[in-house]
C-alpha positions in Angstrom: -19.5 15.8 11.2 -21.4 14.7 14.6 -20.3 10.9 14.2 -16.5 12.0 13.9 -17.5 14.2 17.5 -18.4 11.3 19.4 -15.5 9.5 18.1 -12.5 11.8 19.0 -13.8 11.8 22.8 -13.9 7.7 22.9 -11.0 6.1 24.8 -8.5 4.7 22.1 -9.1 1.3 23.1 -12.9 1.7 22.7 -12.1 3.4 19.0 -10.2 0.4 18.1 -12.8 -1.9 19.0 -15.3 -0.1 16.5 -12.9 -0.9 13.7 -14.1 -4.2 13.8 -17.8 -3.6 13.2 -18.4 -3.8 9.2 -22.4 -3.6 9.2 -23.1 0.6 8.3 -25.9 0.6 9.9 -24.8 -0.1 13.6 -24.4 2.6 16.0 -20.6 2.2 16.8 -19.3 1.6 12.8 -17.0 4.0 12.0 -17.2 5.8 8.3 -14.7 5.4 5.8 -14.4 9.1 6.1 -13.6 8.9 9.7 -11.5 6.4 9.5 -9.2 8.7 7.6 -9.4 11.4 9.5 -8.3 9.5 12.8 -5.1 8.1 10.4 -4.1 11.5 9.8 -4.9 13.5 13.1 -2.4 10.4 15.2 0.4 10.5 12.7 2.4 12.5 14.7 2.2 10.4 17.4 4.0 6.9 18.4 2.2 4.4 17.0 -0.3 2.2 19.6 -2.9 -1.0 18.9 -5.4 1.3 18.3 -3.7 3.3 15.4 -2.3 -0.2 13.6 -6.3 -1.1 13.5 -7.7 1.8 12.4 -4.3 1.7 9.6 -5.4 -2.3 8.9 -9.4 -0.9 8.7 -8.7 1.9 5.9 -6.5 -0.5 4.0 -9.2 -2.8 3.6 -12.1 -0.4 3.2 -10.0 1.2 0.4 -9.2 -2.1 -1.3 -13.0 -3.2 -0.7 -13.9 -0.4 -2.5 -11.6 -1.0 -5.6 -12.8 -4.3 -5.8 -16.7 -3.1 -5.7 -15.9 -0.5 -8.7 -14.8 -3.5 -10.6 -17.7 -5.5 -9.5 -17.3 -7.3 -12.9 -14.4 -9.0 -11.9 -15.4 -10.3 -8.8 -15.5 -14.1 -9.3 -12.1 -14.2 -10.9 -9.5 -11.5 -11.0 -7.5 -11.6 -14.1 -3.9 -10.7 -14.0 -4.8 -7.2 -15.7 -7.6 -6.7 -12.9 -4.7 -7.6 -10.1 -2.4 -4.8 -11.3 -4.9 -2.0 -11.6 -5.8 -2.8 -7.5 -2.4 -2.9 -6.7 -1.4 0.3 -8.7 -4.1 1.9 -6.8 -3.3 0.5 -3.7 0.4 1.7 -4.2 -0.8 4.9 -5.0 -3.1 5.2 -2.0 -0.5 4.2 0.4 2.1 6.4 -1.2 -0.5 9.5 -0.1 -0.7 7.7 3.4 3.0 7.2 4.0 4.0 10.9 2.5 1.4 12.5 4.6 2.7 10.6 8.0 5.7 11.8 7.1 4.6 15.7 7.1 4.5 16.0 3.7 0.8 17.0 3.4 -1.1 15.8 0.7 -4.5 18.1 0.2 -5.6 15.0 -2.1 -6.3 13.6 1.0 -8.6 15.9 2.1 -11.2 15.1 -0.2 -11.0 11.4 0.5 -12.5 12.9 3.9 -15.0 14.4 2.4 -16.2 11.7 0.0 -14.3 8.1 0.5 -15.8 6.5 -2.0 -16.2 8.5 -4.7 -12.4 9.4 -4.3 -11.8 5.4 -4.4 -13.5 5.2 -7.9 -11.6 7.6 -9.2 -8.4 6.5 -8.0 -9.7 3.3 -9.4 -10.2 4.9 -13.0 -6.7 6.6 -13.1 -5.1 3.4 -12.5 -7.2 1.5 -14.9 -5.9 4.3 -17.2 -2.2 3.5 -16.4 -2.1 -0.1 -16.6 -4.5 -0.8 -19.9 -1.7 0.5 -22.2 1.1 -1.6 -20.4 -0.4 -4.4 -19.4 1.9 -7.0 -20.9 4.6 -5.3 -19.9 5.6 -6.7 -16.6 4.8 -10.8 -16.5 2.9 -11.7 -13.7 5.0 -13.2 -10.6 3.6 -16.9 -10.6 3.1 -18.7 -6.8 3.5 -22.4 -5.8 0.5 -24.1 -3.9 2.1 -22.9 -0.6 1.3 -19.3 -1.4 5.0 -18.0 -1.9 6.8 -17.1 -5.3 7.6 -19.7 -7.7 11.2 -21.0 -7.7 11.8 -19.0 -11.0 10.6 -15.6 -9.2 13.5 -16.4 -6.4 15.9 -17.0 -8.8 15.1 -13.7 -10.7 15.5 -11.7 -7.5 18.4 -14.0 -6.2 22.2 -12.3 -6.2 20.6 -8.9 -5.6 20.3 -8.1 -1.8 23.5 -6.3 -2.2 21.8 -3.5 -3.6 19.8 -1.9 -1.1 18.2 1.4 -0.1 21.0 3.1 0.9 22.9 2.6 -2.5 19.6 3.8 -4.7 19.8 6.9 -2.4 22.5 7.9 -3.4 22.1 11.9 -4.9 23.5 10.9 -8.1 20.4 9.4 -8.7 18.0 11.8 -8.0 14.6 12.2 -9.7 15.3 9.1 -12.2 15.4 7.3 -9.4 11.7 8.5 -8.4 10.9 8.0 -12.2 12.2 4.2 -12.2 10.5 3.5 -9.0 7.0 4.7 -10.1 7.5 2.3 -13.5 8.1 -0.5 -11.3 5.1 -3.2 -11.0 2.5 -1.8 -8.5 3.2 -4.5 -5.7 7.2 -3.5 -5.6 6.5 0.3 -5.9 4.3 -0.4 -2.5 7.1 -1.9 -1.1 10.4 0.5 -2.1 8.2 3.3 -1.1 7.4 1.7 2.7 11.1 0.8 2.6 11.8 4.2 1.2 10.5 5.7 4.4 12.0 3.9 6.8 9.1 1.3 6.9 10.1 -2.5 8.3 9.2 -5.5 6.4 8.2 -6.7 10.0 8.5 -6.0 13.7 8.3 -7.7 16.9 6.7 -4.9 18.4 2.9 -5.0 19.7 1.2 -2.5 17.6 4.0 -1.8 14.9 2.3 -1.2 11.4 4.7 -3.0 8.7 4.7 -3.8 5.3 4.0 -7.2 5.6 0.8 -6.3 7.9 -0.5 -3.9 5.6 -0.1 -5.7 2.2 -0.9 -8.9 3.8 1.9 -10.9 2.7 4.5 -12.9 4.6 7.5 -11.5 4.9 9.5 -13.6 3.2 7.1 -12.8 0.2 7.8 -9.2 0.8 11.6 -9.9 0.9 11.6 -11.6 -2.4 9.7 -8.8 -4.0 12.0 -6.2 -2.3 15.1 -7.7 -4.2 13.6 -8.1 -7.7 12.4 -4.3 -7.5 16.0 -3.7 -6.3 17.3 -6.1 -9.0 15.5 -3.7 -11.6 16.5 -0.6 -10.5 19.9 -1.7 -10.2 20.0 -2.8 -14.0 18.8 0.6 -15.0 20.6 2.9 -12.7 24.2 1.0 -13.5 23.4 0.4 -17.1 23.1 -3.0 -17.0 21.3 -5.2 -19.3 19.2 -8.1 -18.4 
């Protein structure tokens, strides 16, 4: 691809000052496709500035994209509508983190190819997950200042005991997997960022984190760390609610 050539050879501070152009149609925006690419080919590497924007760009391409296949629910998301984008975001992440990690993922590969085509179907498997569950989790509520409801705190509350070195243990093993990928799509984001050795936040310039790529607070994050823990807990120790 010629615009992917005169993007490799660009100084990396002049690549991350492309990710801010949105408009397709001027010379410096950088394609979906790309954008990828440039993820993948530096995961090897320390993360920089320029690697946390082009991160922070594909996150929000990939969710723009979810949100344009389901162009009906534009004006107001329903709960059902929330939890298919986040079960796709988890799932696209999940790709991202595992790949990063040197585990490759070929599925990947074709979201070079064709971004958003791979977005819509991503879109369509998730909307084929969640429409026979959809009642299953309840939907976290949020007071006006944009953090969990008292109730959603008190659910999680009494939990942070449990963390991921105790659900790693190799007793565990692939129920553990199974019970994470059945958790609601927001915590399955989170366990699997925490999973790989991900932090909630960081101090340091450039750091990608989990609060910086869900674009939550991390005291949002935190909450919805222990209820996720708080779940697999029950099921892993046989505990009933």
């Amino acid at each position: 691809m010629a615009k992917l050539e005169e993007l490799i050879i660009l100084p990396r501070h002049e690549i991350a000052a492309c990710c801010g152009i949105s408009e397709a149609d001027d010379t410096k925006f950088i394609p979906s496709e790309c954008l990828l690419y440039l993820v993948r080919e530096h995961r090897s590497r320390p993360t920089d500035e320029c690697a946390e924007m082009l991160f922070k760009t594909l996150m929000e391409r990939f969710e723009r994209g979810i949100l344009k296949s389901g162009a009906e629910f534009a004006e107001t998301e329903s709960v059902v509508e929330g939890s298919i984008r986040d079960e796709a975001v988890s799932k696209f992440i999940e790709l991202l983190v595992k790949d990063k990690n040197g585990e490759y993922q070929p599925k990947l590969d074709f979201f070079e190819i064709r971004f958003n085509k791979c977005v819509a179907g991503m879109r369509y498997d998730a909307k084929r997950k969640i429409y026979p569950t959809a009642n299953v989790h309840r939907p976290v509520e949020y007071g006006e200042d944009g953090e969990p409801s008292v109730e959603f705190e008190r659910a999680a509350r009494g939990y942070v005991d449990f963390g991921p070195e105790e659900i790693e243990e190799p007793d565990y093993g692939p129920k553990l997997d199974q019970l994470i990928d059945e958790l609601p799509p927001l915590q399955k984001s989170i366990v699997v960022m925490r999973r790989q050795g991900m932090k909630i936040e960081s101090n340091e310039p450039g750091a990608v984190t989990i609060s910086g790529i869900l674009n939550k607070t991390p005291k949002t994050i935190s909450k919805h760390l222990n209820l996720a823990f708080a779940t697999l807990k029950k099921s892993l120790k046989g505990e009933t609610a």
